[in-house]
N, C-alpha and C positions, 0 to 999 in steps of 0.2 A: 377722384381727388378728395370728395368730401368723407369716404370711407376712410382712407390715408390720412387726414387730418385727425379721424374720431381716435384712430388705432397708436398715431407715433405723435399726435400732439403735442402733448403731456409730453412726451421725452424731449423733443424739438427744444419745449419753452424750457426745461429743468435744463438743459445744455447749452441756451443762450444766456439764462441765468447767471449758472455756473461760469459761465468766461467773461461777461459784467462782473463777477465777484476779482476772478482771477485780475482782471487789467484793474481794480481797486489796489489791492496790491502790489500792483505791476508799478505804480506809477511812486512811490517811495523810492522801491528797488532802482529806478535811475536814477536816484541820490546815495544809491549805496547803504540804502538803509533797512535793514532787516524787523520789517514793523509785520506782526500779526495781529492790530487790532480791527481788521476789517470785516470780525465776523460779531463785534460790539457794534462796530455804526450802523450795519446790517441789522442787525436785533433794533438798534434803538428806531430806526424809519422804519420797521415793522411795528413796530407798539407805538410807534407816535398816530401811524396808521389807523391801526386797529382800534385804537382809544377813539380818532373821532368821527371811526364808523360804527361805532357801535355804544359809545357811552351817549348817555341821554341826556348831559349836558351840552352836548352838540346836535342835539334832535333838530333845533330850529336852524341850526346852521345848514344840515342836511336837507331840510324841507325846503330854505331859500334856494341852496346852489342847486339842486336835484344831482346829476352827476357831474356837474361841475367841481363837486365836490372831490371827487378822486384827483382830479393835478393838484388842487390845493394840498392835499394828502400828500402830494411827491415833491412839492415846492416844501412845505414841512420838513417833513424826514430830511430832504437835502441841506439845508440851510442848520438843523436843529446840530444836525452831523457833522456840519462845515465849525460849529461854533462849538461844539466840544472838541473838532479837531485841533483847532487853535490853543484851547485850554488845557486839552494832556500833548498834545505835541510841542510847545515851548520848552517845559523843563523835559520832557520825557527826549529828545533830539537832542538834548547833552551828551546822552547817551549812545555807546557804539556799539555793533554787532549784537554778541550775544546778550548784554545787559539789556539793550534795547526791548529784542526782544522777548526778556524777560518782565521788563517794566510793560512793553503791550498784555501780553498774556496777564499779568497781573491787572492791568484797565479791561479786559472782557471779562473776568472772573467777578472783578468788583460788579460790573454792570451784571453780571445775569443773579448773585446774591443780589442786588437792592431788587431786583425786577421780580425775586421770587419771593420778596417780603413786603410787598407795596400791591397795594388792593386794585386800585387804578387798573394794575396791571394783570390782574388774576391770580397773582401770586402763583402759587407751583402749577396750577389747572393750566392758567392761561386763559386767552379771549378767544371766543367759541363764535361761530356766524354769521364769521365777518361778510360782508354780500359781496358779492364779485362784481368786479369794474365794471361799470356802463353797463350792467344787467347781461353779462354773457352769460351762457345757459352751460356754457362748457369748459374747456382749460385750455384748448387748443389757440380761441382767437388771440390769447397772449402773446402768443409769436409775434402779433404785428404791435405788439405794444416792446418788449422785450427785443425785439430785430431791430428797428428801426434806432433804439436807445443804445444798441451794440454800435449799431453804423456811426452813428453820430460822434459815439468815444472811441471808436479806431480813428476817427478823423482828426479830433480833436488831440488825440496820440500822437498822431502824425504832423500835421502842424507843430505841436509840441515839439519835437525832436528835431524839427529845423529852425526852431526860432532861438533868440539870446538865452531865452531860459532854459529851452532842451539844451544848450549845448554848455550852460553854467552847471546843469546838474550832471553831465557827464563829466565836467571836467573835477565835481565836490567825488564821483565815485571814483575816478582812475585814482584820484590823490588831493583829497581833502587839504593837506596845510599848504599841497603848491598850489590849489586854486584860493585857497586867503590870499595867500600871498602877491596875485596876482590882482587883487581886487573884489574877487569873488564871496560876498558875504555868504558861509555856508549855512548859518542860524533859518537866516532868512529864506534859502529856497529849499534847502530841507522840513521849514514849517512847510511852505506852500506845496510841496509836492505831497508829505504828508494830510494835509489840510484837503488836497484834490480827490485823492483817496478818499477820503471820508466821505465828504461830498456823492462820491459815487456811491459807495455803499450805503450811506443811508436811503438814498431815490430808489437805488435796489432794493432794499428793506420796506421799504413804504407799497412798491410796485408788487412787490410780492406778497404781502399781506395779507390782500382781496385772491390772490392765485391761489394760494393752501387752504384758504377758508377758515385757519386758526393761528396762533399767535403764542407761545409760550420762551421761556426759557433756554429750550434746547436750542431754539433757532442761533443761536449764540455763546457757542462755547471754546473750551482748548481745543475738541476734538475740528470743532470747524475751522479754526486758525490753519493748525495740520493739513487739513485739506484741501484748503485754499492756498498757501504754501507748494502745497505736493503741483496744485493742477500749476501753477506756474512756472515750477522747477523742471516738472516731464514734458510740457510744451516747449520752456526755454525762456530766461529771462531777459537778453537782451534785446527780442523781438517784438512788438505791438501782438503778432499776431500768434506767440508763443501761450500766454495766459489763455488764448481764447480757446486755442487747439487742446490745452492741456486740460481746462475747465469742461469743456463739451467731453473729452474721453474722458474724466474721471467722474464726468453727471453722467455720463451711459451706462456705464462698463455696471454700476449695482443695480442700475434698472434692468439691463439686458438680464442682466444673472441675479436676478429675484428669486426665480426658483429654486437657485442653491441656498437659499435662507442664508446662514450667519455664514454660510464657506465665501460670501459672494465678498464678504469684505477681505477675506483672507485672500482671493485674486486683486482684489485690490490693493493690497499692500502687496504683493507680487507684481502688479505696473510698477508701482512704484519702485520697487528695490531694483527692477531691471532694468528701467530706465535712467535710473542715478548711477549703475555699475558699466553700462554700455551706449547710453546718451548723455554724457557730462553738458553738452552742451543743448539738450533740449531736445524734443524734435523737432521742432520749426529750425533750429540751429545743425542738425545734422541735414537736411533735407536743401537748406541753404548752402551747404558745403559743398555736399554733392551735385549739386549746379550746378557750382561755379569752376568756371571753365580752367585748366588748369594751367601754368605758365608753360611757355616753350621750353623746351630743354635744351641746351646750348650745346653744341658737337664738340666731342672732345680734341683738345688742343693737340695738333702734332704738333713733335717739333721737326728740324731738319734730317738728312737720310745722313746715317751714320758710316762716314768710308770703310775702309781694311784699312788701308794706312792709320786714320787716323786711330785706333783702337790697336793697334802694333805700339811695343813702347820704343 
């Protein structure tokens, strides 16, 4: 087992990562709302992280907590996330489908230019050594930090989906103006579902900080939007369990095919293209299909036996 951990660790936590990012996203998209800012709140609880593990304004904070210090790191990024959610999701939620997001994309671009021109931050380097959580010596024990923070947000999904609010925000995506109309404020749970996101991916961002050991710019760009997007759409987005399947196959599929160097993203946009052409509805959504049992089929109606008389005219 402990060989098994040394060898697929590392992929395990990149693939529980990867579907924490995906159900960030995921939880907009049941407001019908097409937001890719969840690879800015990612970046921003990674640098909120990284700053107060390794800036020396926070040395005496560090020496108080000892490794207390790392939740307060994920309480940070969460809340710092939740509260720029609030700030670019009010006016930016005016906004529908594709403007949306393009106002997101345009909120991760602003963040990763201020992040590449601010000292704090390392500017284009980045923040170099960062220590790893509670002194693990390796990458693997993040699984039980990274699994357990999966469990907890499928759960919390799920509850979601059967309470007033899961079912206000299904009713903002079939048809936004019949659920105003019916009482339904859309402003308001389109922030908070937006807002919930945020929230995730920042704790994400913070949690993984200490996991890469560094901190920069990249960790937050178009191109991560895309792929966080991608892992949602080929798992399937009206399932809990869609983002996470689609996040873990698209955190593997470059690590398995490393050795193909740059070809490895070029199969990677081959999942992609073939599961948008041949699973419209995900995988988690074909696979639920396929389940489900299929209805009786009902024997065809005779009617009455046709005389000779009565067909003689």
């Amino acid at each position: 087992m402990a060989d098994f951990l040394q060898t697929y660790g590392f992929l395990i936590a990149t693939m529980l990562q990867a579907g924490l990012l995906g159900l960030s996203l995921y939880f907009p998209l049941q407001a019908g709302q097409l937001s890719l800012a969840s690879p800015g709140f990612y970046a921003l609880g990674g640098y909120v992280a990284a700053i107060m593990l390794t800036n020396p304004a926070f040395a005496g904070l560090r020496d108080t907590l000892g490794s207390a210090i790392f939740p307060l790191t994920w309480l940070a990024g969460a809340v710092l996330g939740g509260l720029l959610g609030v700030v670019v999701g009010v006016p930016a939620l005016r906004l529908r489908g594709i403007y949306l997001a393009l106002a997101t994309i345009a909120f991760v671009e602003i963040l990763r230019v201020v992040a590449l021109n601010l000292t704090i931050t390392g500017g284009a380097v980045g923040i170099f050594g960062i220590p790893q959580a509670f002194g693990f010596q390796d990458r693997w024990p993040y699984i039980f930090l990274f699994g357990p923070l999966l469990a907890l947000t499928l759960l919390f999904a799920w509850q979601l989906e059967r309470s007033r609010v899961g079912r206000a925000l299904r009713a903002i995506r079939e048809d936004e103006l019949a659920a105003d109309a019916m009482g339904v404020p859309p402003t308001r749970y389109k922030v908070l579902a937006f807002v919930i996101g945020a929230v995730l991916a920042g704790l994400v961002g913070a949690m993984s900080a200490p996991f890469l050991n560094t901190w920069n710019a990249k960790q937050g760009t178009f191109d991560a939007s895309i792929t966080i997007l991608a892992a949602v759409l080929i798992g399937g987005s009206r399932n809990i369990w869609g983002p996470v399947v689609g996040g873990a196959l698209l955190g593997a599929v470059p690590e398995v095919l490393r050795f193909l160097a740059d070809w490895r993203l070029v199969i990677n946009g081959l999942v992609l293209v073939v599961a948008s052409l041949y699973l419209p509805q995900g995988i988690v959504g074909a696979l639920s299909r396929l389940s489900r049992p299929r209805p009786p089929q009902r024997p065809p109606v005779q009617g009455p036996p046709v005389s000779v008389a009565e067909v003689k005219p």
